[in-house]
C-alpha positions as CSV (number, residue, x, y, z in Angstrom):
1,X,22.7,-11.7,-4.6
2,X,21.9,-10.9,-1.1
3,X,19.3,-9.0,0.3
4,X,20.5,-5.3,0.2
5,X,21.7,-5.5,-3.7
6,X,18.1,-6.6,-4.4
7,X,16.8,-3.7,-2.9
8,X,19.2,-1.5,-4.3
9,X,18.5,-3.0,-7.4
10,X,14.6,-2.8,-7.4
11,X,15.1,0.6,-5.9
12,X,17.4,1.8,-9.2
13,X,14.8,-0.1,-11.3
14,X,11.8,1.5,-10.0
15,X,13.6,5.3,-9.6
16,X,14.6,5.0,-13.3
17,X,10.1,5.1,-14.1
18,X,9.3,7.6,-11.7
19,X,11.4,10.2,-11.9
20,X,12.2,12.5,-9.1
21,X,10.5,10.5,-6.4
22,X,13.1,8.7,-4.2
23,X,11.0,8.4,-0.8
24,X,8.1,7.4,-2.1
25,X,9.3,4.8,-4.3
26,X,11.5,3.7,-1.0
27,X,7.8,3.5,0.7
28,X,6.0,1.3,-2.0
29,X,8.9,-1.1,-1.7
30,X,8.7,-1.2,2.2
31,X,5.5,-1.5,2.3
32,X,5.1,-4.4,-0.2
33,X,8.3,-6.2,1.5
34,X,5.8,-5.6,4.9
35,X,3.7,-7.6,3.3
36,X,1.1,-4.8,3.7
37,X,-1.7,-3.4,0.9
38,X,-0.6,0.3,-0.7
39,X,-2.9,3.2,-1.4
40,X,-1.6,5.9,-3.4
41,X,-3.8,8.8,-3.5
42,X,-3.1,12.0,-5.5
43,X,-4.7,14.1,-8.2
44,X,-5.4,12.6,-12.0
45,X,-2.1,12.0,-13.9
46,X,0.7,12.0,-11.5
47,X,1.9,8.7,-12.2
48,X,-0.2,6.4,-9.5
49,X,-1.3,3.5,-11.7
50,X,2.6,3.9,-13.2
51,X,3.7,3.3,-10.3
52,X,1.5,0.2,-9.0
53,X,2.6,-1.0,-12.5
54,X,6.3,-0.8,-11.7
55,X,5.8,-2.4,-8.1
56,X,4.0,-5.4,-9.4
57,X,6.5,-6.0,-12.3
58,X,9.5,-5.1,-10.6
59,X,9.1,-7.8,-8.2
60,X,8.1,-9.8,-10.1
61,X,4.2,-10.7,-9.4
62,X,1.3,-11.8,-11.2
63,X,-1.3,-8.8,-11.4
64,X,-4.5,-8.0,-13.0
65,X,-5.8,-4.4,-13.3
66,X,-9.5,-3.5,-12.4
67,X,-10.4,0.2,-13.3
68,X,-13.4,1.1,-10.5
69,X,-16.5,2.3,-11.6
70,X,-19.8,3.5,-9.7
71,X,-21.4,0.3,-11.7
72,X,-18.6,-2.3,-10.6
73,X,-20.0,-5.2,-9.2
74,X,-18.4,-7.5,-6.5
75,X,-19.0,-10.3,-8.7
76,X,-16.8,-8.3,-10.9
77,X,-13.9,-8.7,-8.6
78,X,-14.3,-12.4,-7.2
79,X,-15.7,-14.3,-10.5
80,X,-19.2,-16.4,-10.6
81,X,-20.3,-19.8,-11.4
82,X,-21.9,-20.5,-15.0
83,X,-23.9,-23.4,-15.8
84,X,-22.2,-25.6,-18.4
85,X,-24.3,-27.7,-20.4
86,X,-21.2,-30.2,-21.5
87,X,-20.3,-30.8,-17.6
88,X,-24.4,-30.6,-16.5
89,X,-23.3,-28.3,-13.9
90,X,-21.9,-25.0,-12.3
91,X,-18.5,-24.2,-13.3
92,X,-16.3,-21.2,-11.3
93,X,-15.1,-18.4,-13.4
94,X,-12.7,-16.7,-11.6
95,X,-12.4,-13.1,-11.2
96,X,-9.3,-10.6,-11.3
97,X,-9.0,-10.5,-7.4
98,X,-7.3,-14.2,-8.3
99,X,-3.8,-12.8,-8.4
100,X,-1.0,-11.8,-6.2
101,X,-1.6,-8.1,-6.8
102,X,-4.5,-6.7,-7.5
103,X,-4.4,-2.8,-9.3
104,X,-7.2,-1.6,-8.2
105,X,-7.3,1.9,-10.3
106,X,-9.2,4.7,-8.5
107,X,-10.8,2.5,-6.1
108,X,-13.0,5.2,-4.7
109,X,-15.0,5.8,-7.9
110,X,-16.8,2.3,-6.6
111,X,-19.8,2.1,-4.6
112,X,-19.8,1.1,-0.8
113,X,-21.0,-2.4,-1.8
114,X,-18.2,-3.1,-4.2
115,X,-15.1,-1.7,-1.8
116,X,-16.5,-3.5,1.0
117,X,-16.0,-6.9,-0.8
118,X,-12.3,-6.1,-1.0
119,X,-12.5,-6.2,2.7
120,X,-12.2,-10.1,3.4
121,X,-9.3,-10.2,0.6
122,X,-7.3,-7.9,2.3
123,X,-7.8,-9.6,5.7
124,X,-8.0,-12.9,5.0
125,X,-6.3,-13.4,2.0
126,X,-9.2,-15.2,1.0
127,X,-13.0,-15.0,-0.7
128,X,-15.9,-16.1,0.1
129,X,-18.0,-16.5,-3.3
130,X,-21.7,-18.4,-3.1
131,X,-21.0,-19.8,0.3
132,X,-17.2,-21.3,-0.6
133,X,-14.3,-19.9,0.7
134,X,-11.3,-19.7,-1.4
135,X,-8.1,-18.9,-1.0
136,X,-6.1,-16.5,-2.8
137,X,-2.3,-16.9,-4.3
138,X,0.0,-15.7,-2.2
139,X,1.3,-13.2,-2.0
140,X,-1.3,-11.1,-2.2
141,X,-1.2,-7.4,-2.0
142,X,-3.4,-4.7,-3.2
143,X,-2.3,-1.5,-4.4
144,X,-5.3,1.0,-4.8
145,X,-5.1,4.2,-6.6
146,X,-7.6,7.0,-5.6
147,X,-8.7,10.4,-6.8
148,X,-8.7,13.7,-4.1
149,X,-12.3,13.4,-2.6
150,X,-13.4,16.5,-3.5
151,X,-13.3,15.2,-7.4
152,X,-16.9,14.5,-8.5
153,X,-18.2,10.8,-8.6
154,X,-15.6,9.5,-5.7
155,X,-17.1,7.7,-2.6
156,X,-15.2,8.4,0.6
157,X,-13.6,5.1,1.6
158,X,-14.7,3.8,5.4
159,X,-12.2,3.4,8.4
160,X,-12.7,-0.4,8.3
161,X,-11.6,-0.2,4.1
162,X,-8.9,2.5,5.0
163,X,-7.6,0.3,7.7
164,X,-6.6,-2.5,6.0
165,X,-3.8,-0.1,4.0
166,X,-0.4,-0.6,5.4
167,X,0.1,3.1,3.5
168,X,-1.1,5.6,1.8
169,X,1.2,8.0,-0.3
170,X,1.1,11.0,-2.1
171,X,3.3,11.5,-5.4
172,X,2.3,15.1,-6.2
173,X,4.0,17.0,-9.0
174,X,7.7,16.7,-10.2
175,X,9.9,19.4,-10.0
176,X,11.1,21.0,-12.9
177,X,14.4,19.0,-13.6
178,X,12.4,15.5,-13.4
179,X,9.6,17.1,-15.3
180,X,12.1,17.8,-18.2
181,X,13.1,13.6,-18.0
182,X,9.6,12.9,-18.7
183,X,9.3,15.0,-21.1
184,X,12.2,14.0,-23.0
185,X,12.1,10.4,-22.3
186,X,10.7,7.7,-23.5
187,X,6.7,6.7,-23.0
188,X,6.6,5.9,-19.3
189,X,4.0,3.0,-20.1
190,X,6.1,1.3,-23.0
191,X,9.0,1.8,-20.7
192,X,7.3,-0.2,-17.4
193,X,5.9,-3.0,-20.2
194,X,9.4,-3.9,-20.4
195,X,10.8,-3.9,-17.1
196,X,11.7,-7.3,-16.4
197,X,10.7,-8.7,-12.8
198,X,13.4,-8.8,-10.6
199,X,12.4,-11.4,-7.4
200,X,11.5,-14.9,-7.6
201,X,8.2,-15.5,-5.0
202,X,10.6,-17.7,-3.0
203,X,13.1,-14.2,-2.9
204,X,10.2,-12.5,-2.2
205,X,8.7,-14.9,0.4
206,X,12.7,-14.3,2.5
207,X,12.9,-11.0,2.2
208,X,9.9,-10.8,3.8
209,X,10.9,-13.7,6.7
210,X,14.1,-10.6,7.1
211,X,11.8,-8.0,7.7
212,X,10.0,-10.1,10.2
213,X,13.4,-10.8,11.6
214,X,14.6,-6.9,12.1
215,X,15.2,-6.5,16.1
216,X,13.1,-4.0,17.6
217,X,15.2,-3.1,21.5
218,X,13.0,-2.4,24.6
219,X,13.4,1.6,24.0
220,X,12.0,1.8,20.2
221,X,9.1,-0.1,21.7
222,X,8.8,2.3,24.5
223,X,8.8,5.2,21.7
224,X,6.4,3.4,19.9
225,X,4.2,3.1,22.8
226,X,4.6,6.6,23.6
227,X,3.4,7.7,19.8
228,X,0.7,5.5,20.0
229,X,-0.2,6.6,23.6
230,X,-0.3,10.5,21.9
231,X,-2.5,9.7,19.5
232,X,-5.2,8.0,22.2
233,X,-4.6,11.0,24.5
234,X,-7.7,13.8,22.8
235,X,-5.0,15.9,22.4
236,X,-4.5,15.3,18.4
237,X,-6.8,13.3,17.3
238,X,-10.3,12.4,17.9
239,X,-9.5,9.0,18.5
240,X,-6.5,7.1,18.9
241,X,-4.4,4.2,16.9
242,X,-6.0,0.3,17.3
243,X,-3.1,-2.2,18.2
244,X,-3.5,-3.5,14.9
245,X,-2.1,-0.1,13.8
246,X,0.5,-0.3,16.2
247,X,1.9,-3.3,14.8
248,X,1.5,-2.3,11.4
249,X,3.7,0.6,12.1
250,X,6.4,-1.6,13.5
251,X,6.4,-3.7,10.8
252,X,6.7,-0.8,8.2
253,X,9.9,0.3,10.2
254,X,11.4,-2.9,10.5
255,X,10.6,-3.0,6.8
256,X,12.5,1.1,6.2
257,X,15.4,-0.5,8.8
258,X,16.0,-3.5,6.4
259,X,16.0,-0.6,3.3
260,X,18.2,1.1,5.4
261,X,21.2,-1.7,6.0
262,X,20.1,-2.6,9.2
263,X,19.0,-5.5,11.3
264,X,17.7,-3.5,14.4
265,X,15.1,-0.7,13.9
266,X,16.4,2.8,14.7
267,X,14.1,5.9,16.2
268,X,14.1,7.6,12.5
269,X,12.7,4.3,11.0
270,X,9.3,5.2,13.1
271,X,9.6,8.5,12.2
272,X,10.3,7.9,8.4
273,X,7.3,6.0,8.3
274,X,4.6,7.3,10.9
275,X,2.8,9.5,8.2
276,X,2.2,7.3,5.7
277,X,1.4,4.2,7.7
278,X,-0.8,6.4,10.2
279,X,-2.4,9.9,8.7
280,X,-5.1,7.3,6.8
281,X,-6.8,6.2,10.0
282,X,-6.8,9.3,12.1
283,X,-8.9,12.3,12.3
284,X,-7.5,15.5,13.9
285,X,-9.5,17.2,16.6
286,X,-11.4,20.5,15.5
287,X,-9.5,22.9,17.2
288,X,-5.9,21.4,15.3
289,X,-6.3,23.8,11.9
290,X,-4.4,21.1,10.1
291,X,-4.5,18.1,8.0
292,X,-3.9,14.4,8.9
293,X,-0.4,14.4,7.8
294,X,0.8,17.6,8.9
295,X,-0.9,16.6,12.5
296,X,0.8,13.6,12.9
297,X,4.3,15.5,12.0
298,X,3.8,18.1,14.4
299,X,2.7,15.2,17.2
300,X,5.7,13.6,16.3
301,X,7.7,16.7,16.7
302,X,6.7,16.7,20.3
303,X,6.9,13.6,21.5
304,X,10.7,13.1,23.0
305,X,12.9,10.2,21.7
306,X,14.3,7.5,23.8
């Protein structure tokens, strides 16, 4: 099977669980084939944790679920050592981080401490636990669910944390035809225990070595360029993208090119993909009247294609 039928074919997995949502399935798939972490943010009961549920098993990954409390410990996430009597000595007990995706549900009901420890995992790919740094399996990819933040007990994640998210999407509610589907339909959660996974780690490991591989010409980098230039200039946002942002966006649209067909990325890949992979670490300016998302639409809208 090559590459585009297992796409199609996660895709048509994936689209048959959540119902109604074609582009932002397409996003949690480029994003994990990026090889970058996914935040899904949106209000109780949408389907975010169904969805990071799908992901993992669809592809085919080891997971482990931590649901993110205001009394969640890092020690919680990473394991600890425990004195056994048998050995005379400290064993390691290894926590749920050890996995290659991590569901990390509503990862904002945490305290600073805790989200912070998430920090090096994302980075790295590895922990540093009582002054020994291991490594995690790889891959390794979070996907973090998170409430609005005007829902009580929910601690506003920092740049540095928000950073380190390839994405963040939005579901929102279904319209009323895919509405009916769940509604008639099975149990969504009986329905994702079954799915079976459909990538190997090795199938996983090239598809991500053809992302890498999409060509990028001279002129998409010189429209790339000119976005990230926009966002740096006052004019939108208060400040601009980092380079590691930049490169993160190019490797989300090489990622929406290879979705696409393609081996070369096109000017509506960028565009496809700017909001979600952007909107996360910028702030508007005050005078703007709008959100993150819809500013970074409406700078889009204005600066001219190649």
């Amino acid at each position: 099977m090559d590459a585009q039928a297992k796409i199609k074919a996660l895709l048509t997995q994936l689209n048959t669980i959540i119902v109604g949502k074609p582009a932002q399935v397409s996003d949690g798939v480029a994003c994990l084939l990026a090889g970058g972490h996914l935040l899904i943010e949106d209000a109780p009961g949408v389907g975010k944790t169904t969805l990071a549920h799908a992901l993992s098993r669809s592809f085919g990954l080891q997971f482990s679920r931590v649901q993110f409390t205001a009394d969640l410990m890092p020690s919680d996430l990473s394991g600890v050592s425990i004195y056994d009597r048998n050995q005379n000595t400290f064993v390691f007990h290894p926590g749920p981080i050890f996995a290659q995706v991590l569901l990390a549900d509503e990862i904002n009901r945490a305290s600073p401490k805790t989200q912070s420890a998430l920090l090096e995992a994302m980075e790295e790919r590895q922990v540093t636990i009582e002054g020994e740094t291991r490594p995690l399996p790889l891959p390794f990819f979070v996907i973090a669910t998170q409430n609005p933040q005007e829902q009580l007990g929910t601690h506003p994640l920092p740049e540095s944390q928000l950073d380190r998210f390839l994405m963040r999407i939005s579901l929102g509610y279904p319209d009323r035809a895919s509405e009916r589907e769940l509604l008639a339909g099975r149990e969504r959660r009986e329905m994702v225990e079954q799915l079976p996974g459909l990538l190997t780690s090795a199938e996983l490991k090239a598809l991500q070595q053809q992302v890498l591989a999409v060509h990028a010409a001279a002129p998409l980098l010189d429209y790339l360029q000119d976005l990230i230039a926009a966002t740096r200039n006052g004019r939108w946002f208060v400040q601009g993208l980092s380079p590691r942002a930049g490169l993160a966006v190019l490797r989300a649209a090489k990622a929406q090119a290879l979705i696409s067909g393609r081996d070369y990325v096109a000017p509506d890949d960028v565009q496809a993909i700017l909001p979600q992979t952007t909107a996360h670490r910028l702030v508007p300016v005050a005078s703007a009247g709008r959100g993150p998302l819809e500013q970074v639409r409406a700078m889009l809208d204005a600066v001219p294609l190649p």
